[in-house]
C-alpha positions in Angstrom: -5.4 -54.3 10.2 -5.4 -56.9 13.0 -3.4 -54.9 14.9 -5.8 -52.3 14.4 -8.8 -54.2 15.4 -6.6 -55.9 18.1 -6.2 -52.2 19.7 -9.5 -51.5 19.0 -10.7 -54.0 21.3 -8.4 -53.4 24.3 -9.4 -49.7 24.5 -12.7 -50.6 24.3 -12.6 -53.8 27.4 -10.7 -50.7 29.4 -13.3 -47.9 28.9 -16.1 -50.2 29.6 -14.5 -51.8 32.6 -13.8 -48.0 34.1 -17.3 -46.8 33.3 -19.3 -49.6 34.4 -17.1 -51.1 38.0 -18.5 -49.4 41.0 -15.9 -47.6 42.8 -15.3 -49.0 46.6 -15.8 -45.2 48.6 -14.6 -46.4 51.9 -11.7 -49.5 52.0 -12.6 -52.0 55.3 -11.4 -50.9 58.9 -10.5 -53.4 61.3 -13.4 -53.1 64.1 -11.4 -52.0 66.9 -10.0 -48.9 64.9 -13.7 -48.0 64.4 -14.7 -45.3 66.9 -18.2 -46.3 69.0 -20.8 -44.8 66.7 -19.0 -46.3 63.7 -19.3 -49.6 64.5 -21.9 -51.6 62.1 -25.2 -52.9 63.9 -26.6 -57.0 64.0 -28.9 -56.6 61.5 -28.0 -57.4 57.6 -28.9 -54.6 55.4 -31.6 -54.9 52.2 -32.0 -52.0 50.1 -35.0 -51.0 47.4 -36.2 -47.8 45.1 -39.7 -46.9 45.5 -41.3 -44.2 43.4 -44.6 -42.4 45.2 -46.5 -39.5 43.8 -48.1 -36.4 45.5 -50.5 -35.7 43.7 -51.7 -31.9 42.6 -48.6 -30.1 44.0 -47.9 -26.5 42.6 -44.9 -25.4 40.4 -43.4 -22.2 41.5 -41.9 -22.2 37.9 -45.0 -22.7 35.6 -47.4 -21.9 38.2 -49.1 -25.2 37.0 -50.9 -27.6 38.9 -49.0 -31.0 38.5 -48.2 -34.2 40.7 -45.1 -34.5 41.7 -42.9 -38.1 41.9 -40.3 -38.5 44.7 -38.0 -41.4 43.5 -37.0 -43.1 47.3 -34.2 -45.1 47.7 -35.1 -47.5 51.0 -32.9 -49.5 53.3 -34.4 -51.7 55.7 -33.0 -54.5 58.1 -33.3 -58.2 56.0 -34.5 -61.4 57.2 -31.5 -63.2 58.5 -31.6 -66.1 56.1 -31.0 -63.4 53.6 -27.8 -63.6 53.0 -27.8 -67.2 51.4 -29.9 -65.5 48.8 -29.8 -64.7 45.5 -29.8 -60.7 46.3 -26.7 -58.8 45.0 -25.0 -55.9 47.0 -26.1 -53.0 45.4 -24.3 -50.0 43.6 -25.7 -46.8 43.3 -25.2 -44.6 40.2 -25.4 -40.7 39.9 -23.8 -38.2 38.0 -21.7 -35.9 39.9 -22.6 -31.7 39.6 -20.4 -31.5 36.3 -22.6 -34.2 35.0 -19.9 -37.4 35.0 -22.0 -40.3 35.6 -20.7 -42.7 38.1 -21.3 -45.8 40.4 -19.9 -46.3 43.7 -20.6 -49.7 46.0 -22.5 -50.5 48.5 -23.4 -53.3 50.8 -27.0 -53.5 51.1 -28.7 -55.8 49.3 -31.4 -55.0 46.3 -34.6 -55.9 46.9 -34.3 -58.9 49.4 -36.7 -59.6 52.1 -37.2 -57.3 55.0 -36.6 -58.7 58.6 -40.6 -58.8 59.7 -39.7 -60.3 63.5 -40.7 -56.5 64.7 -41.1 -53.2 63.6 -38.2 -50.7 63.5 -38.5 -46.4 63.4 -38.2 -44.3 60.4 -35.6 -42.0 59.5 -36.1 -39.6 56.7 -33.0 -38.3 54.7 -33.1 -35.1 52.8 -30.2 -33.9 50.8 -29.2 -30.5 49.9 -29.1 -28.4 46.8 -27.8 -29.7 45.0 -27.6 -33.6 45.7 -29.4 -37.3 44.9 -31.1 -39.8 46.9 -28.1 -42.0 47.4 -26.1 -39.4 48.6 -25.6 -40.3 52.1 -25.8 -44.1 51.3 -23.2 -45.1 53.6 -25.5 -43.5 56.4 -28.6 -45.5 55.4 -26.9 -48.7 55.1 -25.8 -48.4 58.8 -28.4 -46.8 60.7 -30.3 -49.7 59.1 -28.1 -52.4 60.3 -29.0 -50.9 63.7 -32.7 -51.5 63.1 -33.8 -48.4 61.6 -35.7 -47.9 58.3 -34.3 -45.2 56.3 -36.1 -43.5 53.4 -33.9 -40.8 51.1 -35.7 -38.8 49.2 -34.8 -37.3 45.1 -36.1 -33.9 45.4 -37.2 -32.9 42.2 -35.5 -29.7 40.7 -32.9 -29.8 43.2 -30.5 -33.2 41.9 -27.2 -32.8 40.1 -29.2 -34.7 37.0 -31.4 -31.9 36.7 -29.8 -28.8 37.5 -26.8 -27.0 35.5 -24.2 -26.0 37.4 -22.0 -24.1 34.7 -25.1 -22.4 32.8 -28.1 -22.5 35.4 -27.3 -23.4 39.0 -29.9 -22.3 40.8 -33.1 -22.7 38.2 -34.5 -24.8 40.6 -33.8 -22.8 43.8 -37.2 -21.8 44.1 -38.7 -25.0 43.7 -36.0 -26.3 46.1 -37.4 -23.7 48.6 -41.0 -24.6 48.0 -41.1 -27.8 48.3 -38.3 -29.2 50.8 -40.3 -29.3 53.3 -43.2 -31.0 51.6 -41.4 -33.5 50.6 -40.3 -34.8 54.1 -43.8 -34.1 55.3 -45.4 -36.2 52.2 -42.8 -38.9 53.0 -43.6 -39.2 56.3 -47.1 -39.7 56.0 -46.7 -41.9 53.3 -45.3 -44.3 55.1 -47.8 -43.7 58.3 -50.6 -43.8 55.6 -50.2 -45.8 52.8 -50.1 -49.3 52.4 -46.6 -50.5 51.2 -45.3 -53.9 51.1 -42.3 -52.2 54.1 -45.1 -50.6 56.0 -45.6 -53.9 58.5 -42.1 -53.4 59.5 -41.9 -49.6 59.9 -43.1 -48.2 63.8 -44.5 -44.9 62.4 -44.7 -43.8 65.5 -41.1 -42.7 66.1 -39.5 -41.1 63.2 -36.7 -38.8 62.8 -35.9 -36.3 60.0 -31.6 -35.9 58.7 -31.7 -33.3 56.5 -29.0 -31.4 54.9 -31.1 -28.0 54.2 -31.0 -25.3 56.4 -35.1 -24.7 56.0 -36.4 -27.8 58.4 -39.9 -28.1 58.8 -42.5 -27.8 61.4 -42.6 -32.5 61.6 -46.0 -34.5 62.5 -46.2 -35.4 65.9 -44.1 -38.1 66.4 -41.4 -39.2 68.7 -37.8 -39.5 68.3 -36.3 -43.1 69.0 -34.6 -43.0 72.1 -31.3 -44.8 70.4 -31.1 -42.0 67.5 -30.6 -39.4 70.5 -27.0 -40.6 70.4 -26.5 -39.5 66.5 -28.2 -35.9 67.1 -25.7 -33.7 66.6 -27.0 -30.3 66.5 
């Protein structure tokens, strides 16, 4: 019996420590094997989720009137002092298309204080169908430590969480298709509109869109930061 129980407990210590230890994605480079555009910026990184609402948005499915949540996940330069803080680096969970949960590591850190010394541009990031806010984590983490505030966006109807790959995979095509593009929009002028506790920090002015849909939309009028032009790529 105490072996039993003994066993018992040792499978169990295992299974929780796989399921719950964020995975490290990337192992550390030395800096001089990192090619130019690799290289991390001077800023240290802060992360936080935000969940905004546009309100009265159609559903290509029901045909119902409802208002929509986008769940953001935001990564913004700190204050410098912040890494003496209490803020943790933060891990981002998901569930892969099959529907395994996962977390993997980052380095940004949740919710500390943003670096309010000046205001920074605002990049957008959209993910595919299907995909999840965190997606390209790695990519908000460092255009933000070279001063950029970054804003990925869940699109509803279009996240591995929601969408069946085996028995439905493209239920929420339609929605996907409907909506992209409003998202980004609505995010956009969120952030040029609203007042949010990052919006002192954010130069609405210049703000660039990184999506990884092929139906890109028709963007506000605002410039793109001279310093992005070197990661356009298309």
């Amino acid at each position: 019996m105490r072996l039993s129980i003994l066993a018992c407990v040792i499978t169990c210590s295992i299974y929780t420590s796989n399921t719950l230890a964020a995975e490290q994605l990337y192992l550390p480079r030395p800096t001089e094997l990192k090619p130019s555009l690799a290289q991390n910026g001077a800023y240290p990184v802060a992360v936080r989720t935000l969940t905004i609402t546009h309100a009265a948005q159609l559903e290509p499915l029901t045909q119902q009137i409802e208002d929509r949540k986008l769940v953001l996940e935001v990564w913004y330069p700190a204050a410098v002092n912040t890494k003496g803080s209490l803020a943790t680096a933060s891990a981002y969970q998901n569930v892969s298309k099959s529907g395994r949960a996962f977390s993997i590591q980052g380095t940004a850190l949740r919710d500390a204080n943003a670096d309010d010394s000046q205001r920074y541009p605002l990049v957008v990031l959209s993910h595919g169908y299907t995909g999840y806010r965190t997606l390209m984590y790695y990519l908000g983490e460092h255009l933000a430590s070279h001063g950029y505030v970054v804003a990925a966006i869940d699109h509803p109807h279009s996240t591995n969480a929601e969408i069946d790959s085996k028995n439905a995979p493209y239920r929420g095509f339609l929605n996907t298709l409907y909506h992209r593009s409003r998202d980004q929009q609505f995010v956009l002028s969120y952030f040029r509109e609203q007042q949010t506790e990052l919006q002192g920090i954010i130069d609405t002015q210049e703000a660039v869109l990184i999506s990884q849909h092929r139906v890109l939309p028709p963007l506000p009028a605002v410039r793109m930061p001279p310093a992005a032009r070197r990661y356009n790529r298309r």
